[in-house]
C-alpha positions in Angstrom: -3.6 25.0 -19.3 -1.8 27.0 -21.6 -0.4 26.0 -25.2 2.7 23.6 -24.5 5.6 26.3 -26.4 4.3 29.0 -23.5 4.6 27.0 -20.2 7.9 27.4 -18.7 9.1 24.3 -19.0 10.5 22.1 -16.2 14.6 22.7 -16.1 16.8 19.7 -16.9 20.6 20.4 -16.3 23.3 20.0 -18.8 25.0 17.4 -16.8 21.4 15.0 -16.8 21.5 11.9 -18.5 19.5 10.4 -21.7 16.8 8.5 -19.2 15.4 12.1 -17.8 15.2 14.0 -20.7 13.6 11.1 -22.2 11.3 10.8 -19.0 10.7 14.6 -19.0 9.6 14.4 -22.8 7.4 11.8 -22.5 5.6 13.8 -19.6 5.5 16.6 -21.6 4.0 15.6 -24.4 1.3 13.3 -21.8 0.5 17.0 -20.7 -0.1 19.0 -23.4 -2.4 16.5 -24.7 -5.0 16.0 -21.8 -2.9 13.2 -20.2 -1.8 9.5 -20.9 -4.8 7.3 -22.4 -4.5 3.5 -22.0 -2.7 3.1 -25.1 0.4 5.4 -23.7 0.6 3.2 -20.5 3.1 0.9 -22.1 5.2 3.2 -23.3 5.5 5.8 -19.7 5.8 2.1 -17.7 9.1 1.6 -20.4 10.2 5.6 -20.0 10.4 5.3 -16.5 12.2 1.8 -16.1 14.7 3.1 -18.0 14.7 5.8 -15.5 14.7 3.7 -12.9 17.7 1.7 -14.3 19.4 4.5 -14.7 19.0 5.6 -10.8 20.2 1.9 -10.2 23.1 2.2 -12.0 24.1 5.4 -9.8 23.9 7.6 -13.1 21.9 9.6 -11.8 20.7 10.8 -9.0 17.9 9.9 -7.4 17.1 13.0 -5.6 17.8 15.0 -8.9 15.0 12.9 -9.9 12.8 13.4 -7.1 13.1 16.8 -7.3 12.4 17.0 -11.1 9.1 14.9 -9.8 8.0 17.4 -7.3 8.8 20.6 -9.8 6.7 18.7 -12.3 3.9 17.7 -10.3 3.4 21.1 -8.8 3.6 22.8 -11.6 0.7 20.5 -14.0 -0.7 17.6 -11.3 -1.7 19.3 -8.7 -4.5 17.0 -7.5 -4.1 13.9 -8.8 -3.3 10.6 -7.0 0.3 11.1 -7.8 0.5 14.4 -6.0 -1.1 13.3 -3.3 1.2 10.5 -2.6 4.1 12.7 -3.2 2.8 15.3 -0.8 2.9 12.8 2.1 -0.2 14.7 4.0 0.5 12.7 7.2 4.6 11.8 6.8 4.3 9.2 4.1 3.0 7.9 0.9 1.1 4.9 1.8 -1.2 6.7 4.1 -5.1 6.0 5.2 -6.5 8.8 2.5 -4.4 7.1 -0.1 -5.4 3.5 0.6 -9.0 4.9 0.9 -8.6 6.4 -3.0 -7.1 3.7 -4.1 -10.4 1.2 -2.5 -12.6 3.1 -3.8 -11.0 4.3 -7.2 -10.9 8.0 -7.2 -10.4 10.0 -9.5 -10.3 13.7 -10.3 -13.2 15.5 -11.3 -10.7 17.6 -13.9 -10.3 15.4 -17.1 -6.8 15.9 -17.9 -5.7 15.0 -14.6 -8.2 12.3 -14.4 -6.4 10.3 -16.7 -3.5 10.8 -14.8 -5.9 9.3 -11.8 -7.2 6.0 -14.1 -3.2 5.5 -15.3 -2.1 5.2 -11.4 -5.1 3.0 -10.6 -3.9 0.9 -13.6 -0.9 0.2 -12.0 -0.3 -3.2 -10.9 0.5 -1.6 -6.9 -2.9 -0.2 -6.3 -4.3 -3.5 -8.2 -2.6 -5.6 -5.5 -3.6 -3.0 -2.8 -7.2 -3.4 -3.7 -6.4 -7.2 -4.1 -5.7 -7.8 -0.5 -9.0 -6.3 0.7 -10.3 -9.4 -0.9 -7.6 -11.7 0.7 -8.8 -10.3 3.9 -12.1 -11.3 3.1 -11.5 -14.8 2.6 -9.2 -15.8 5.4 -12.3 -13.8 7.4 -14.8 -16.3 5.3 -12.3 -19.2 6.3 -11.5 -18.8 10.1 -15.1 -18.1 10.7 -16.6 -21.0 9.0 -14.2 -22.8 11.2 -15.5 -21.4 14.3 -19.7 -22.3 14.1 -20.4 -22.3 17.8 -17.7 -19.2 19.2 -17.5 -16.2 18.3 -14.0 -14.9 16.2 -11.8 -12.3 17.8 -9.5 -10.3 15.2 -6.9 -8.3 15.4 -6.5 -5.8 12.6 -2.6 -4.3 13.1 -2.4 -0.8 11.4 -5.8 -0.3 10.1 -6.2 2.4 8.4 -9.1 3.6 7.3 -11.3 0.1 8.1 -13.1 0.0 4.9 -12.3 -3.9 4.6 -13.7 -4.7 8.3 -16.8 -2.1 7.0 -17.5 -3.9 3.8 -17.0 -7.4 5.2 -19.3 -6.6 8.3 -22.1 -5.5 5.6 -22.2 -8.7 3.9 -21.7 -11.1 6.6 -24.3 -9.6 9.2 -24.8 -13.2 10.6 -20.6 -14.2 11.4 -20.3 -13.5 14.8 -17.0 -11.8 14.1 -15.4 -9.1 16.4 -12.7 -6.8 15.6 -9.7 -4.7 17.3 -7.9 -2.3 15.1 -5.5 -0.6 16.1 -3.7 2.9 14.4 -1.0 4.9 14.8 -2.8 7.8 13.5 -5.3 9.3 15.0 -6.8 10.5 11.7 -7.0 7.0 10.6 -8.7 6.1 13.7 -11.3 9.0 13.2 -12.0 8.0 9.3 -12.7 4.7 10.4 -14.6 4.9 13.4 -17.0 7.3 11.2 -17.0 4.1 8.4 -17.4 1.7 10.7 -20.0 3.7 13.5 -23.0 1.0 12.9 -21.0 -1.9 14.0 -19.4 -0.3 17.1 -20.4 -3.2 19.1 -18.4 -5.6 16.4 -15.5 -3.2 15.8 -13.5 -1.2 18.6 -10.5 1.1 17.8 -7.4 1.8 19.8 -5.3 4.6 18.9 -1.8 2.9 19.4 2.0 2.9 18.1 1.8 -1.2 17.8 5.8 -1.3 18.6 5.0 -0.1 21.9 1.1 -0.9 22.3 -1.2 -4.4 22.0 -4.1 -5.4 23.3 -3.8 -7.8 26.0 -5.6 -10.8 24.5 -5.8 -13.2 22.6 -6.8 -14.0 18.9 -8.1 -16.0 16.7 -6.5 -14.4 13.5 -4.2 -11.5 13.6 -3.8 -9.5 9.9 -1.6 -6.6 8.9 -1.3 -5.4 5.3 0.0 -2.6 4.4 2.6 -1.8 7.7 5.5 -4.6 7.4 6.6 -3.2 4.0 7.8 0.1 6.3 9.9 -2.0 8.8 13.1 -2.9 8.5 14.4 -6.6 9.4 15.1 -5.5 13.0 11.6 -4.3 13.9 9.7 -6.5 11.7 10.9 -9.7 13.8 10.2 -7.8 16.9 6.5 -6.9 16.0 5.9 -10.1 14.1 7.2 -11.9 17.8 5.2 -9.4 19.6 1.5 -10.8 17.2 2.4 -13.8 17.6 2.4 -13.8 21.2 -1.4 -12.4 21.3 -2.1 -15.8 18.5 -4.1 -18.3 20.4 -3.3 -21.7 19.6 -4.7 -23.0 16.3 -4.8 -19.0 15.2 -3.1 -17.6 12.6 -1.0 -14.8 11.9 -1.2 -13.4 8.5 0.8 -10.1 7.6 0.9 -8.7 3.9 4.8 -7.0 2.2 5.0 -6.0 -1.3 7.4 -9.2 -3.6 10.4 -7.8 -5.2 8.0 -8.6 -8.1 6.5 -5.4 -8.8 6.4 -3.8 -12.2 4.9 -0.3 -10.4 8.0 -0.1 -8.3 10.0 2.9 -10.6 6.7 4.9 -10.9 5.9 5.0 -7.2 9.5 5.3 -6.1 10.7 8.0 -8.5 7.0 9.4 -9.3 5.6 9.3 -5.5 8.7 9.2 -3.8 6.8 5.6 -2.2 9.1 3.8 -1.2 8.5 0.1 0.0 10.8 -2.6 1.7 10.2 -5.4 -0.9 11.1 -9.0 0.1 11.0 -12.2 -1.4 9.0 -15.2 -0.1 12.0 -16.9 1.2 13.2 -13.9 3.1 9.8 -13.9 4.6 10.1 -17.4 5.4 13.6 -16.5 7.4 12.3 -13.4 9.0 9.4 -16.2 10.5 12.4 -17.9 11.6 13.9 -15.3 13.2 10.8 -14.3 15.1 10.6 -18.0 16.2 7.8 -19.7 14.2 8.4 -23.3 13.3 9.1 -24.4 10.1 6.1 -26.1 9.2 4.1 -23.5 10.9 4.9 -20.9 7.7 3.5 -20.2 4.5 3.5 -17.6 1.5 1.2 -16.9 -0.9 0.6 -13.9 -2.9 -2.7 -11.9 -4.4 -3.4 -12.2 -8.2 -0.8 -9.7 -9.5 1.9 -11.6 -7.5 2.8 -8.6 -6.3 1.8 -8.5 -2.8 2.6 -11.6 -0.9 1.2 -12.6 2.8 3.5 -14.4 5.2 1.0 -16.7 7.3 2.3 -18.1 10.6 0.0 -21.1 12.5 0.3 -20.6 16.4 
């Protein structure tokens, strides 16, 4: 990369406020010297909450700043986890490829945009992302220990690339567990038929848009993580009605949304152009309502970083 006074630096406009220039500086400077080491992360996490406020505040615009991101990216971070959840390969941020980086902590092979990598993996998002894989673990641990003489039929709701059903199936080759995932994209569905190809007999795919497509039976447990954060209020009630409906009695349904808790939200929104619906656990709690759980059928709890909570419903 050339010296930082040649590049042709990313233009701001007159009318910009402080909060971008500030942002754009900081960036800079990241750049031109091999990219942020963990004792800049403080400092980038403050730049762009100011940023952040200052979109809030309706100072700025945020698709000013979503373009600046893109011009910026282009230009220097081509590559990195950033880029690629900016780029939106396959319509939006969050997708299988992502959440399969993020598992399984890659990083570029370049070192100034490797640091770029090991900063977003810092984050407390992709923390909480790798955080539920272990949730999912343990309710699996849980329902099966439950269930010592029948087998235990789960359905995984937007799947992704399976790399939780893989790892889980490796170290539990005795639970007599079986698994239907079902994707909306058929990429997905490929990745993780591939990952998941030497427990075909445990795990079967369906390539499905889950608003208009379940299996018809029932199950045990029923888990979603990384989909209800997309919906709005309208379609999650619908879809959480429609899992509930395929919950045998005494199952569970367990679905994950990012808590309006999260100190990665300004990075991926005005960085990755990721944006989440973020709820609180009470307005989890009323969206149960809405879909017709009981009361005392409902609870939240939340991963380590707090950040990611799980609304669990008892059929």
């Amino acid at each position: 990369m050339p010296p930082l006074a040649q590049q042709e630096r990313t233009p701001v406009r007159k009318n910009d406020f402080a909060p971008l220039i500030e942002c754009d500086a900081v960036l800079r400077d990241l750049i031109a010297s091999g990219g942020p080491v963990p004792s800049d992360y403080a400092h980038v996490n403050r730049t762009l909450r100011h940023l952040g406020d200052a979109v809030r505040a309706k100072v700025i615009a945020r698709e000013d700043v979503l373009a600046y991101a893109h011009d910026v990216t282009n230009r220097y971070l081509a590559g990195t986890m950033q880029a690629r959840a900016l780029g939106k390969k396959y319509g939006y941020s969050g997708d299988f490829e992502i959440i399969e980086a993020i598992y399984t902590l890659q990083t570029a092979q370049e070192p100034h945009l490797r640091r770029w990598d090991l900063y977003f993996h810092s984050q407390a998002a992709p923390n909480a992302v790798r955080n539920r894989k272990a949730y999912f673990h343990q309710l699996l641990h849980s329902h099966s220990a439950e269930r010592t003489k029948a087998p235990l039929s789960v359905l995984n709701v937007a799947s992704g690339p399976a790399r939780d059903v893989r790892e889980w199936v490796l170290d539990n080759p005795e639970r007599e567990v079986f698994f239907d995932c079902v994707d909306a994209e058929i990429h997905a569905i490929e990745r993780a038929k591939k990952l998941c190809e030497p427990f075909s007999k445990r795990v079967e795919f369906y390539h499905r848009n889950v608003l208009r497509f379940l299996p018809a039976k029932g199950y045990e447990l029923v888990w979603s993580a990384g989909l209800f954060d997309y919906l709005t209020d309208r379609t999650f009630v619908f879809l959480l009605k429609a899992l509930m409906a395929v919950t045998k009695r005494g199952g569970e349904v367990v679905v994950g949304n990012f808590s309006t808790y999260n100190p990665s939200r300004d990075y991926m929104e005005l960085l990755g152009d990721w944006v989440l619906q973020h709820r609180t656990q009470d307005h989890l709690r009323d969206l149960a309502l809405q879909a017709g759980a009981l009361a005392d059928s409902i609870e939240v709890n939340w991963e380590p970083e707090g950040v990611n909570l799980f609304l669990h419903i008892r059929r």
